[in-house]
DSSP file (Angstrom, degrees, kcal/mol; ACC not computed):
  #  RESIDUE AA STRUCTURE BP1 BP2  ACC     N-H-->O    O-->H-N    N-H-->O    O-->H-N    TCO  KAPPA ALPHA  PHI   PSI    X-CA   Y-CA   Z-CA
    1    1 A X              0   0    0      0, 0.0    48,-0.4     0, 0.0    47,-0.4   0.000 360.0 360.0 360.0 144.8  -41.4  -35.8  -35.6
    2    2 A X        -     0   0    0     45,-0.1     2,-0.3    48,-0.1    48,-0.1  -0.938 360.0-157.9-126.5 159.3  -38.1  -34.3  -37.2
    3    3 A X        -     0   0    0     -2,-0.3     2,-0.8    46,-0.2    48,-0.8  -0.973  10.1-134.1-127.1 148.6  -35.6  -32.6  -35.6
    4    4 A X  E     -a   51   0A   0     -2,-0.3    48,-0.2    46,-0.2     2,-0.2  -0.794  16.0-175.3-109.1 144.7  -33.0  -30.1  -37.1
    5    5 A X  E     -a   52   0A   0     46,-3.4    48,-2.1    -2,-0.8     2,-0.3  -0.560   4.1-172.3-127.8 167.6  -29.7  -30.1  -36.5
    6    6 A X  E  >  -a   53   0A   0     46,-0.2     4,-2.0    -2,-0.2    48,-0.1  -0.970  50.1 -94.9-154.7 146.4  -27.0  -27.3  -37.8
    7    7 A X  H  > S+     0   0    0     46,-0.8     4,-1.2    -2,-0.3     5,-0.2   0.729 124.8  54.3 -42.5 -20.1  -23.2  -27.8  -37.3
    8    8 A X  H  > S+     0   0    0      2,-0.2     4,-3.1     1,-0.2    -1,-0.2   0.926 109.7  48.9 -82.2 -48.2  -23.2  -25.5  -33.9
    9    9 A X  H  4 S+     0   0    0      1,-0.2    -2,-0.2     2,-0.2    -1,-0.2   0.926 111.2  49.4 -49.5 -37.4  -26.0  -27.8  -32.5
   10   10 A X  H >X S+     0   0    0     -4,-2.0     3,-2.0     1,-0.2     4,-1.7   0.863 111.6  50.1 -82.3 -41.5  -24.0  -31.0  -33.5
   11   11 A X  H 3X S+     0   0    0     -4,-1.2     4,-2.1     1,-0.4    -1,-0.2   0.967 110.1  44.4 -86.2 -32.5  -20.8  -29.8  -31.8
   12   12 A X  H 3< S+     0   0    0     -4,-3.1    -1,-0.4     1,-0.2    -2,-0.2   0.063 107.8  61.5 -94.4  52.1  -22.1  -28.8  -28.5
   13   13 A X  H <4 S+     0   0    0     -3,-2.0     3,-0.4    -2,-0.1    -1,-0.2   0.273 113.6  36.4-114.0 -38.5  -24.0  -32.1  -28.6
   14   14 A X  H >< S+     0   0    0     -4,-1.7     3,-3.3     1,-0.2     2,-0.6   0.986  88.3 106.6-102.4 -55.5  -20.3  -34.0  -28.8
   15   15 A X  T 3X S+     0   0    0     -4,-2.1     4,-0.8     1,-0.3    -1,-0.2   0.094  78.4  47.5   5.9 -60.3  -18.7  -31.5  -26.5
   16   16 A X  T 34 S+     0   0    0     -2,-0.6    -1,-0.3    -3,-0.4     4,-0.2   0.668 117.0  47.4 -74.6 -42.9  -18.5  -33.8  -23.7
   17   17 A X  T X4 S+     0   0    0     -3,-3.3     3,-1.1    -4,-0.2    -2,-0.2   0.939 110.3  52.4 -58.7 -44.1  -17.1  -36.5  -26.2
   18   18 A X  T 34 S+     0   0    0     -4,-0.3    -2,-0.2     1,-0.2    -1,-0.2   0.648 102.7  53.2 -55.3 -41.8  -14.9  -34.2  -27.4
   19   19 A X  T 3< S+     0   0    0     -4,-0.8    -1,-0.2    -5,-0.3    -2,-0.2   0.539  91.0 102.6 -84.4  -1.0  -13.4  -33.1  -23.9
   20   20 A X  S <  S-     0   0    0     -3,-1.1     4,-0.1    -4,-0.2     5,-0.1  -0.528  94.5 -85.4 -83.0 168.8  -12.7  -36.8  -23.2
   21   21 A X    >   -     0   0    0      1,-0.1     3,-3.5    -2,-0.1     4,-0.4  -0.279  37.5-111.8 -84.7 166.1   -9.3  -37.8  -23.7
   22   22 A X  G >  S+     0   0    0      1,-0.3     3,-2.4     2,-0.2    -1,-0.1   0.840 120.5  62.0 -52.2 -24.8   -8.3  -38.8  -27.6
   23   23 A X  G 3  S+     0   0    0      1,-0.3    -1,-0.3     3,-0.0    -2,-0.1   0.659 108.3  39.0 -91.3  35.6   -8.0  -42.4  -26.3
   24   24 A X  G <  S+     0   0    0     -3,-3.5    -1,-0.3    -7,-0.1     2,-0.2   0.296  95.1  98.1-107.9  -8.8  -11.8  -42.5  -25.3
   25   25 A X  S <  S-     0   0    0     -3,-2.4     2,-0.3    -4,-0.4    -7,-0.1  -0.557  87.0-105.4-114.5 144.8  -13.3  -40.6  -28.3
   26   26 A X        +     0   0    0     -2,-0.2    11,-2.0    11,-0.1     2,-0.3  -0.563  59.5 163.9 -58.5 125.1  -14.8  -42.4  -31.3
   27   27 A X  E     -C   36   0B   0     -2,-0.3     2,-0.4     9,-0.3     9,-0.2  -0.977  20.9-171.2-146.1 151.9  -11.9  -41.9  -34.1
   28   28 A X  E     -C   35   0B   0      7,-0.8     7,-1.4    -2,-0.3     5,-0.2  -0.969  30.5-108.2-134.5 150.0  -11.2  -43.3  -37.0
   29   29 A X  E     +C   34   0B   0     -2,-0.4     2,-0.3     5,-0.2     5,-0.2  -0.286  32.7 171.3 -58.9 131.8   -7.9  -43.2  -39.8
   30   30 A X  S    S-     0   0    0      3,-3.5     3,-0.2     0, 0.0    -1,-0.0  -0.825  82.7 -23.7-137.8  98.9   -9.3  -41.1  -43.0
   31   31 A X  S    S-     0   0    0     -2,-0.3     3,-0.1     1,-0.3    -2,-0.0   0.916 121.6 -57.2  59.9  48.8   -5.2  -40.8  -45.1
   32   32 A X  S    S+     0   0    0      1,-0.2    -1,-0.3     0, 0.0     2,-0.2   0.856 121.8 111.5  64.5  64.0   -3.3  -41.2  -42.0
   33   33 A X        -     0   0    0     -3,-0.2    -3,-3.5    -5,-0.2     2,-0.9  -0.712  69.9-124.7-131.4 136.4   -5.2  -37.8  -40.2
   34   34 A X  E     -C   29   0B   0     -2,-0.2     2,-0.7    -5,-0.2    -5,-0.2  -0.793  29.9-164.7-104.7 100.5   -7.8  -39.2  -37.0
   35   35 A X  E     -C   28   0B   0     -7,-1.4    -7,-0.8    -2,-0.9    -2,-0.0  -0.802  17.1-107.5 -96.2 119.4  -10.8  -38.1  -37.6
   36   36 A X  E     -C   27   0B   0     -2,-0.7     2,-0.6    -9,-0.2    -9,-0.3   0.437  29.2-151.9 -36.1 149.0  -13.6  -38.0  -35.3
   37   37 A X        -     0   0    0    -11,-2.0     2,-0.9     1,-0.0   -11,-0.1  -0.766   2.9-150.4-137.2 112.9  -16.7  -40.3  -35.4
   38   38 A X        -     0   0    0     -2,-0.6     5,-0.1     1,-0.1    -1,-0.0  -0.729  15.7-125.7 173.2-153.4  -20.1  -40.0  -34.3
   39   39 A X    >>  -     0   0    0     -2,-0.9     3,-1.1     3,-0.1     4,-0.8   0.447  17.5-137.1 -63.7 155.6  -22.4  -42.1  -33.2
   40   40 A X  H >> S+     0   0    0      1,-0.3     3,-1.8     2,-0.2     4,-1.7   0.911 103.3  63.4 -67.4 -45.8  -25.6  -42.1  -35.0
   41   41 A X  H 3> S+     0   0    0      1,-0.2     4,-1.9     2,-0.2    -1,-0.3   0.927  96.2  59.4 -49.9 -38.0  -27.7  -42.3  -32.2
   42   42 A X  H <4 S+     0   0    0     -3,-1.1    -1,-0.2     2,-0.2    -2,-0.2   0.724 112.4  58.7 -55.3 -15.4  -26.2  -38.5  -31.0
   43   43 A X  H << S+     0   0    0     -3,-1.8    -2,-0.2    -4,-0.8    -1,-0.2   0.970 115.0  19.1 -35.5-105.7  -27.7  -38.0  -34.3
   44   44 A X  H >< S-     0   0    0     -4,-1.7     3,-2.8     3,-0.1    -2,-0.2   0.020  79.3-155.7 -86.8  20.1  -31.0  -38.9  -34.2
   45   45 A X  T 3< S-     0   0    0     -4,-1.9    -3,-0.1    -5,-0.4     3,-0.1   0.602  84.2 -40.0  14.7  80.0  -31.5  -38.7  -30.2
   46   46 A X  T 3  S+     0   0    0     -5,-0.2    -1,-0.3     1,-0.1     2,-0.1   0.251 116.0 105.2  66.7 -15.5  -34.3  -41.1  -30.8
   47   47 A X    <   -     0   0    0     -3,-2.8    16,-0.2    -6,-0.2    -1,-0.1  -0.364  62.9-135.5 -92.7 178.8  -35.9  -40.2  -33.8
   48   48 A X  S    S+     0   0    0    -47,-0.4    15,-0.6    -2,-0.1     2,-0.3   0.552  86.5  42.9-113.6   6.5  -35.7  -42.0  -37.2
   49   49 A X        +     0   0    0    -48,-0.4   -46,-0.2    13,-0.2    13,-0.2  -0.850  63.7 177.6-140.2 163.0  -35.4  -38.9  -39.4
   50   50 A X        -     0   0    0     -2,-0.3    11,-1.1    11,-0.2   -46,-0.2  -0.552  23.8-137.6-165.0 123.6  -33.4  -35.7  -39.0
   51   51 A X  E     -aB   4  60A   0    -48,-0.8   -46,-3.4     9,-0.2     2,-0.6  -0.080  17.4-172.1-102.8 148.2  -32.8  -32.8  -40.7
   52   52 A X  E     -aB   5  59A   0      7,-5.3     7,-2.1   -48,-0.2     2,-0.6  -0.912  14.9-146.3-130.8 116.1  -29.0  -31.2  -41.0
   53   53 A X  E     +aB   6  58A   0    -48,-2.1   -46,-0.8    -2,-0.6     2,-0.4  -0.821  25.1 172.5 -74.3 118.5  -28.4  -27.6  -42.7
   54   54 A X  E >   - B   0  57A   0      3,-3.1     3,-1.4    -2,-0.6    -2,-0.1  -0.954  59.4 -23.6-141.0 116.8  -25.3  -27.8  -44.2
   55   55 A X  T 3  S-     0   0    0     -2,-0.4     2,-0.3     1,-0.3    -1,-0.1   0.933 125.0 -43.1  28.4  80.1  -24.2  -24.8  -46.4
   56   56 A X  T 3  S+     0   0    0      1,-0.1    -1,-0.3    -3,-0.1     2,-0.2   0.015 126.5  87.2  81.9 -22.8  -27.3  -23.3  -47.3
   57   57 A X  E <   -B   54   0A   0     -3,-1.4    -3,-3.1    -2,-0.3     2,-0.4  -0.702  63.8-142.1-105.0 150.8  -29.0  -26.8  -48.0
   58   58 A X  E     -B   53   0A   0     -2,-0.2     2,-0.3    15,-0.2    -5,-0.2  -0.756  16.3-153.6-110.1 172.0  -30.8  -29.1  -45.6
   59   59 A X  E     -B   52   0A   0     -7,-2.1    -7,-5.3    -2,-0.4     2,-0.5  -0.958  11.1-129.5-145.7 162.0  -30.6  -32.9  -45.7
   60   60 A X  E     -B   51   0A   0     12,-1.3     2,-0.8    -2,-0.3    -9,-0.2  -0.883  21.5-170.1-101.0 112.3  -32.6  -35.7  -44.7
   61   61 A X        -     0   0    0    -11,-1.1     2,-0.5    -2,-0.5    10,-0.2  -0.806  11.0-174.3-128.6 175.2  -31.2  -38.4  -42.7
   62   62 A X  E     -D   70   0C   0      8,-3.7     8,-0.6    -2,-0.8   -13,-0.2  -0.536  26.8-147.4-148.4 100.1  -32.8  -41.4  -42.1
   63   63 A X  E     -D   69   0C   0    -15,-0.6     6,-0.2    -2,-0.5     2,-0.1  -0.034  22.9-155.0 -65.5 150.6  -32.7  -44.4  -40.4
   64   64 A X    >   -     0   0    0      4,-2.4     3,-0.6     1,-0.1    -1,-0.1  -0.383  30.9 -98.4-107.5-177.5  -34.3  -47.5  -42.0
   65   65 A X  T 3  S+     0   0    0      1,-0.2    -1,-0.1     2,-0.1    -2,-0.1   0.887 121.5  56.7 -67.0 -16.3  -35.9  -50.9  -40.3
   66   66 A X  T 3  S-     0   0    0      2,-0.1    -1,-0.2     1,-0.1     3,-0.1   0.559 122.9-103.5-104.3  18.1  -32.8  -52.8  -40.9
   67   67 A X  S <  S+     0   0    0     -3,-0.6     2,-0.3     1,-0.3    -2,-0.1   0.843  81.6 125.0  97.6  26.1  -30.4  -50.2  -38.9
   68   68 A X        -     0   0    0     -6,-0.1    -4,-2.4     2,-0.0     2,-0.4  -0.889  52.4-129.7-104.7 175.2  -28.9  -48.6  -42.3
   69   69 A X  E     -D   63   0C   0     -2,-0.3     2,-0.2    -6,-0.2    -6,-0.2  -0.954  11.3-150.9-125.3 152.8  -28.9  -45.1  -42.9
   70   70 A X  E     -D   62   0C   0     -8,-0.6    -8,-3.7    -2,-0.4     2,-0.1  -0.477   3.6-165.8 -60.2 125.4  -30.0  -42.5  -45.8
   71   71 A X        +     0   0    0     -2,-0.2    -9,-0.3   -10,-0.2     2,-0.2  -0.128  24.1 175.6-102.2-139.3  -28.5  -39.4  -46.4
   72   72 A X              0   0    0    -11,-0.1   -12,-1.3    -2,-0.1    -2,-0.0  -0.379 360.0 360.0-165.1 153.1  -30.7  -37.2  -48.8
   73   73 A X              0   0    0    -14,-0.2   -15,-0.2    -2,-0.2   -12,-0.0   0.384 360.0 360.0-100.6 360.0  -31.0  -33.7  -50.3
């Protein structure tokens, strides 16, 4: 089974992360600006594949047996 996901889905999936406060949220440094992080599993809500439209294209992504993941076009 795949599921697809689109940037609107993805943000009101993290919503709830999002309203906790900064020093709860998954973050990380990207050129001194904290950028948000997350976790794969809100990803792939169980599945091992999932499909993401992002500007006009979808992508694959995909977890493997040893826990890395694949992005694809």
């Amino acid at each position: 089974m795949q599921a697809t996901l689109t940037a609107a889905s993805l943000l009101r999936s993290t919503s709830a992360e999002l309203s906790a406060p900064r020093s709860e949220r998954g973050t990380h440094r990207l050129d001194d600006k904290a950028v948000a992080a997350v976790d794969s599993s809100a990803l792939l809500r169980g599945q091992k594949t999932v499909s993401i439209s992002h500007n006009g294209s979808v992508y694959r992504l995909q977890a493997t047996k040893l826990g890395k993941l694949i992005l694809t076009k």
